[in-house]
C-alpha positions as a Python dict, from the first residue, in 0.01 Angstrom:
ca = {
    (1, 'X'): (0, 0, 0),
    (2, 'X'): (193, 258, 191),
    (3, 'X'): (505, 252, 357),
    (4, 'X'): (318, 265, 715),
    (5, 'X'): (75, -5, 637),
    (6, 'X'): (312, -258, 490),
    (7, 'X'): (485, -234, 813),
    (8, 'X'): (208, -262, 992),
    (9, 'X'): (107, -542, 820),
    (10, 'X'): (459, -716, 820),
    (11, 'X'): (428, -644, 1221),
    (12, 'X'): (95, -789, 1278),
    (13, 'X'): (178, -1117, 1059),
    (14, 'X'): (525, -1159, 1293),
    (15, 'X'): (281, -1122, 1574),
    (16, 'X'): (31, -1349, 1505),
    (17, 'X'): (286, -1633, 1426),
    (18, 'X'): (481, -1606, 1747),
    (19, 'X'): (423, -1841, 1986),
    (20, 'X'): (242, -1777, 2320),
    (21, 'X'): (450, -1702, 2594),
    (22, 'X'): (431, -1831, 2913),
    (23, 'X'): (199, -1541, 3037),
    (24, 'X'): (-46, -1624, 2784),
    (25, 'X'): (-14, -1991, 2768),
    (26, 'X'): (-372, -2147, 2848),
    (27, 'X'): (-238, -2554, 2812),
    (28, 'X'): (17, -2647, 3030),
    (29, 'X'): (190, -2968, 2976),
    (30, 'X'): (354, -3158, 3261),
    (31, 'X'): (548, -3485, 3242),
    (32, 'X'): (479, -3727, 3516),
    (33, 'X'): (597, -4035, 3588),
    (34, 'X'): (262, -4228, 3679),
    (35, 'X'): (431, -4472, 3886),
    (36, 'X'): (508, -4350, 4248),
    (37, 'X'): (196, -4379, 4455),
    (38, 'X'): (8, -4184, 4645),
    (39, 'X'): (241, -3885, 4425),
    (40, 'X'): (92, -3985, 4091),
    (41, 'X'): (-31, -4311, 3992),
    (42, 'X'): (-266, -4424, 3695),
    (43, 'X'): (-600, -4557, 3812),
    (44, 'X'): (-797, -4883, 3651),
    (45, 'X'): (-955, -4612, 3466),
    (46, 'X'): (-589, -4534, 3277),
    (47, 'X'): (-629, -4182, 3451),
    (48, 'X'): (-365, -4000, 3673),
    (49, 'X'): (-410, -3990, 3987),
    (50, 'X'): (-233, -3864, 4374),
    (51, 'X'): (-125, -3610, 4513),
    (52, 'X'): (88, -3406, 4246),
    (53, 'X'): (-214, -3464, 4005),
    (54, 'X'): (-464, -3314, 4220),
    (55, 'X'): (-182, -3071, 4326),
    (56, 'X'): (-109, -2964, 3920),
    (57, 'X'): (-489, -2947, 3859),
    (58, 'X'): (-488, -2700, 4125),
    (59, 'X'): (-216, -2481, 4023),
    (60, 'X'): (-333, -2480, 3648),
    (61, 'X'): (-701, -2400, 3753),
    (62, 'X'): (-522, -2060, 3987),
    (63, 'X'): (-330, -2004, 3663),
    (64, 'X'): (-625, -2027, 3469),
    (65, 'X'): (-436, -2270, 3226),
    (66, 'X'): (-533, -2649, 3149),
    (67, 'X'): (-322, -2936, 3253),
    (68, 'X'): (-212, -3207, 2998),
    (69, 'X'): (-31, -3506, 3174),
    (70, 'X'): (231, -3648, 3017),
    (71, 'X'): (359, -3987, 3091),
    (72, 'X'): (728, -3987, 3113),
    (73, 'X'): (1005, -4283, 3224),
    (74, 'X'): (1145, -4100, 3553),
    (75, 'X'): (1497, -4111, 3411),
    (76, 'X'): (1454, -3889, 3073),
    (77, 'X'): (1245, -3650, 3267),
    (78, 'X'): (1526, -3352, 3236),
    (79, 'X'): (1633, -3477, 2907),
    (80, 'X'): (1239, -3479, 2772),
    (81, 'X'): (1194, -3134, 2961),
    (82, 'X'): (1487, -2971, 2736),
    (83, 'X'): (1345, -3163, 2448),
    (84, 'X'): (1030, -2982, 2459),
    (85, 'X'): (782, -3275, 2561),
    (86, 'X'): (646, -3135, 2810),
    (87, 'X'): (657, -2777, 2952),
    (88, 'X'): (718, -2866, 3319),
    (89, 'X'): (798, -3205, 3554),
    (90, 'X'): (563, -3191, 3885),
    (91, 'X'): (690, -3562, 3989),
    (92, 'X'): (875, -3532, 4306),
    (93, 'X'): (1175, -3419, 4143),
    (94, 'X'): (1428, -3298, 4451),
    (95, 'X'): (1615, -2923, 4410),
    (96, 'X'): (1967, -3003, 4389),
    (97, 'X'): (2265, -2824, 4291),
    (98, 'X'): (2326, -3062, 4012),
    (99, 'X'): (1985, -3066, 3875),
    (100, 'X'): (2011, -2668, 3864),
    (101, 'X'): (2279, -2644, 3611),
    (102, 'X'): (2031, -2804, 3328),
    (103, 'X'): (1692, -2653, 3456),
    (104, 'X'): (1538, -2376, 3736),
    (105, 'X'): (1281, -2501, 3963),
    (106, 'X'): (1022, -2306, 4191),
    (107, 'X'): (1020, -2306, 4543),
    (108, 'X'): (935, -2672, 4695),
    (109, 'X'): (583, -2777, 4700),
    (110, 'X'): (696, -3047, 4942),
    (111, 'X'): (948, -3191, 5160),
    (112, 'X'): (1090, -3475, 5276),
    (113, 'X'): (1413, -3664, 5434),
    (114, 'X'): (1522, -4008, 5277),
    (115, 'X'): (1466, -4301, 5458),
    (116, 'X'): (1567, -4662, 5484),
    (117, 'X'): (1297, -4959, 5456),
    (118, 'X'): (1441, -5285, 5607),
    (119, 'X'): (1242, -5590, 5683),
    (120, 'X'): (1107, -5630, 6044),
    (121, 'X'): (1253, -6004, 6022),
    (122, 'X'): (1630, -5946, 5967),
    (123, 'X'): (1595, -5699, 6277),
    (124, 'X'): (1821, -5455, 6166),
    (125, 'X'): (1880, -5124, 6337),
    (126, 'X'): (2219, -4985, 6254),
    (127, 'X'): (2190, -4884, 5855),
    (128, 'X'): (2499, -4692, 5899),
    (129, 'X'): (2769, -4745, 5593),
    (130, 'X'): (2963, -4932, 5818),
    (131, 'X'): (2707, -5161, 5946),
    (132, 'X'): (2552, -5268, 5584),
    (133, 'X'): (2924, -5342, 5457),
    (134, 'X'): (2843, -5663, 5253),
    (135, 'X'): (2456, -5650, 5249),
    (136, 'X'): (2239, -5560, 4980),
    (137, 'X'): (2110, -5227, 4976),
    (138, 'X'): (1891, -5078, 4685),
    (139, 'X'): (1740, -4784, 4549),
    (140, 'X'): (1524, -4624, 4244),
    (141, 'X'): (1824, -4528, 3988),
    (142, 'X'): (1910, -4158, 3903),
    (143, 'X'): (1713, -4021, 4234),
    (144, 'X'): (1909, -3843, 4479),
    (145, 'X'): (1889, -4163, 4717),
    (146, 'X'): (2069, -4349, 4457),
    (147, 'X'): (2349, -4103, 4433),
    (148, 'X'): (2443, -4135, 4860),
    (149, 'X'): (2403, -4504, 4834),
    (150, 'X'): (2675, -4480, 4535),
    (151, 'X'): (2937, -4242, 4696),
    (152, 'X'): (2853, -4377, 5070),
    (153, 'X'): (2785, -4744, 5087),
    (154, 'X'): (2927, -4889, 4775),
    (155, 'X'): (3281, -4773, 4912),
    (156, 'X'): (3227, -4896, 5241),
    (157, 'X'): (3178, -5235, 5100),
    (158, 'X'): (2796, -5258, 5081),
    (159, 'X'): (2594, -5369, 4730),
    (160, 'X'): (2443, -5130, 4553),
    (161, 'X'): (2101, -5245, 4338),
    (162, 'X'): (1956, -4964, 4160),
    (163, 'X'): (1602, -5033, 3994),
    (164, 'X'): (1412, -4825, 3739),
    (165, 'X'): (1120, -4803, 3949),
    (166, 'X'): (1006, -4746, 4307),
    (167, 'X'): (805, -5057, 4253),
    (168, 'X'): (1015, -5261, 4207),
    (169, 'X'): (1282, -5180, 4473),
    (170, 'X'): (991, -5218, 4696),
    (171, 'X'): (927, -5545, 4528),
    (172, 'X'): (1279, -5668, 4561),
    (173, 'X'): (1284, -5563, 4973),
    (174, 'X'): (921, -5758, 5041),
    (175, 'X'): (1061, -6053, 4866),
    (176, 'X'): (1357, -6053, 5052),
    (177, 'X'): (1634, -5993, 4753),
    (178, 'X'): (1762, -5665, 4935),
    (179, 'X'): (1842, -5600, 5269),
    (180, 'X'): (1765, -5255, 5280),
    (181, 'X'): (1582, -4979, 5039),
    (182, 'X'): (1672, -4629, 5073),
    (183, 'X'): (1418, -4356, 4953),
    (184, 'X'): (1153, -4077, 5048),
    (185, 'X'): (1035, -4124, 5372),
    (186, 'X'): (670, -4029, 5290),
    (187, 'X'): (657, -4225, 4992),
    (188, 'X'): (789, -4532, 5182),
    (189, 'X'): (556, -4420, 5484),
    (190, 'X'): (258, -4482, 5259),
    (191, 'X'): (399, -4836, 5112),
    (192, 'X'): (402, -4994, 5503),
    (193, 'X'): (150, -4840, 5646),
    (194, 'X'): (-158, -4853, 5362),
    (195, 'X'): (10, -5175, 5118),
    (196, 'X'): (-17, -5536, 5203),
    (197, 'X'): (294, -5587, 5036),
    (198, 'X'): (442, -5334, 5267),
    (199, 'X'): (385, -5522, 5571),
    (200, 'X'): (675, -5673, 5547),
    (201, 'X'): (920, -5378, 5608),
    (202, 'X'): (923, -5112, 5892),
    (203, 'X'): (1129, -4760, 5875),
    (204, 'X'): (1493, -4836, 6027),
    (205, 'X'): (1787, -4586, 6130),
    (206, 'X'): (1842, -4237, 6126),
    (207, 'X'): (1655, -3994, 5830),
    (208, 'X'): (1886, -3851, 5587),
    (209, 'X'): (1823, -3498, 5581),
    (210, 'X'): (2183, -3377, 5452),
    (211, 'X'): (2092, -3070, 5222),
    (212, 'X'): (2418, -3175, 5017),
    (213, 'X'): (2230, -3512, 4878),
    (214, 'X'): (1861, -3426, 4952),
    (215, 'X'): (1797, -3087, 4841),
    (216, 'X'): (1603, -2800, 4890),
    (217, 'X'): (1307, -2958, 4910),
    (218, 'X'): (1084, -3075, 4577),
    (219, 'X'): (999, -2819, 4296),
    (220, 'X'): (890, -2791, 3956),
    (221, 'X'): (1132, -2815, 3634),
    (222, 'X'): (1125, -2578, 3426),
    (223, 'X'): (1368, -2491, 3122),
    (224, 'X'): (1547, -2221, 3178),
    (225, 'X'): (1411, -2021, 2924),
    (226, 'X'): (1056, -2028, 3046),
    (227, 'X'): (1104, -1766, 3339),
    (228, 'X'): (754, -1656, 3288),
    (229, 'X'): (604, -2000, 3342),
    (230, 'X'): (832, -2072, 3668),
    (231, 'X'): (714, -1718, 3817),
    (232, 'X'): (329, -1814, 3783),
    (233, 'X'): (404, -2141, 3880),
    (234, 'X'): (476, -2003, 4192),
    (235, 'X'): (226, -1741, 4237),
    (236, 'X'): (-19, -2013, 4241),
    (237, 'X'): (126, -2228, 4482),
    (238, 'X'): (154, -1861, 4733),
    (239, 'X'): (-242, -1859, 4665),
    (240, 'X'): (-324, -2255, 4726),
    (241, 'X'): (-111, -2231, 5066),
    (242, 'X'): (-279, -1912, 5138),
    (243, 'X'): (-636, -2026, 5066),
    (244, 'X'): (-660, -2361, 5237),
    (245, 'X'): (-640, -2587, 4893),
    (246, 'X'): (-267, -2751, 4954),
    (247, 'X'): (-424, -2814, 5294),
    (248, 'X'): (-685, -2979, 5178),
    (249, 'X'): (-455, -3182, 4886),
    (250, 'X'): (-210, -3252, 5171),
    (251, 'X'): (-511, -3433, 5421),
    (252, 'X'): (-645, -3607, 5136),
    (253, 'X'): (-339, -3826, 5179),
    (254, 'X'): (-164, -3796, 5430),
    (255, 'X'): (-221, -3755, 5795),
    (256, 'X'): (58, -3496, 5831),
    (257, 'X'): (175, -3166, 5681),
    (258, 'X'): (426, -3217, 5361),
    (259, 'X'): (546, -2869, 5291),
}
């Protein structure tokens, strides 16, 4: 063999056992947390379901790539991102400053202030610092809403409860084991207005839309690495708002714009 075709050869072979890059990726896989209805959720059929499913589904299907949902406990989402579990988190992860030393996210697919959850029997309006020194206030850990409740209420005297789920924050408030909840407003929007369980609570005080704690909106995680992947990531979600499809996502459950 000569000289030229041995390093053909020896090219070719390196070629073929690279791995795809982002570009020519065809599966995506995405780590969701399964558990934060009407976002994502798993049905009685043990499918995902809500609003970032349908949302993923309809990026993938612009990028001509497939989805593959992966179920992930929301606080090793980062962690399981740089550990190569998944390829991207879709799952209402907030852009902050902090977040963006460990991974780059697109632009927001959605937005939306925090918001506190009270129950319409204690009658409480002020959910200032001051005003819930002593009472029991509670949130989903490592979220962003946890994180003001920890450097702004705890020190003004007010209990902290921090919860691995959504669920079960929302849990603790209708049973009456927390005065207050703090969390997205749209997510907690959904829990009164569609839940029986929910019926309990009403929205109470003043959004938190402070950039410093809530971000620039919600993106998807991507490692850092994978620069390809975040730029068609967010050529697709250009061509869904162009085209009428996150419109049509966004009315399928709820009865105002997100973005």
């Amino acid at each position: 063999m000569s000289f030229v075709l041995r390093a053909l050869f020896v090219l070719l072979s390196a070629m073929l056992a690279m791995p795809a890059s982002a570009k020519e990726r065809s599966d995506v896989r995405i780590g969701v947390a399964g558990d934060y209805p009407p976002f994502t959720f798993i049905d009685e059929n043990n499918r995902f379901q809500g609003f970032e499913i349908d949302l993923a589904n309809a990026l993938c299907a612009q990028m001509k790539a497939k989805c593959e949902f992966v179920k992930q406990d929301w606080g090793d989402m980062i962690p399981a991102l740089l550990a190569n579990r998944f390829d991207a988190i879709l799952s209402s992860l907030s852009i902050t400053e902090e977040r963006k030393k460990k991974v780059d996210f697109t632009r927001r697919y959605y937005q939306s202030p925090g918001s506190f959850a009270t129950r319409k029997a204690a009658n409480l309006r002020d959910t200032s610092p001051a005003a819930m020194k002593g009472r029991l206030v509670g949130a989903q850990e490592h979220t962003i809403h946890a994180e003001y409740l920890e450097k702004l209420y705890a020190p003004a005297g007010a209990q902290v409860k921090l919860y691995a789920s959504q669920q079960e924050a929302q849990l603790e408030l209708a049973r009456g084991r927390l005065d207050a909840m703090l969390a997205d407003k749209v997510g907690i929007f959904e829990w009164i207005g569609k839940t029986e369980q929910g019926e309990c609570c009403t929205l109470t005080g003043e959004d938190l839309t402070d950039k410093a704690y809530v971000g620039e909106g919600v993106g998807i995680a991507v490692r850092k690495e994978d620069r390809d992947l975040k730029e068609r990531f967010e050529l697709a979600i250009d061509a869904i708002l162009a085209d009428g499809t996150y419109k049509k996502i966004n009315d399928k459950y709820f009865p105002f714009s997100i973005y």
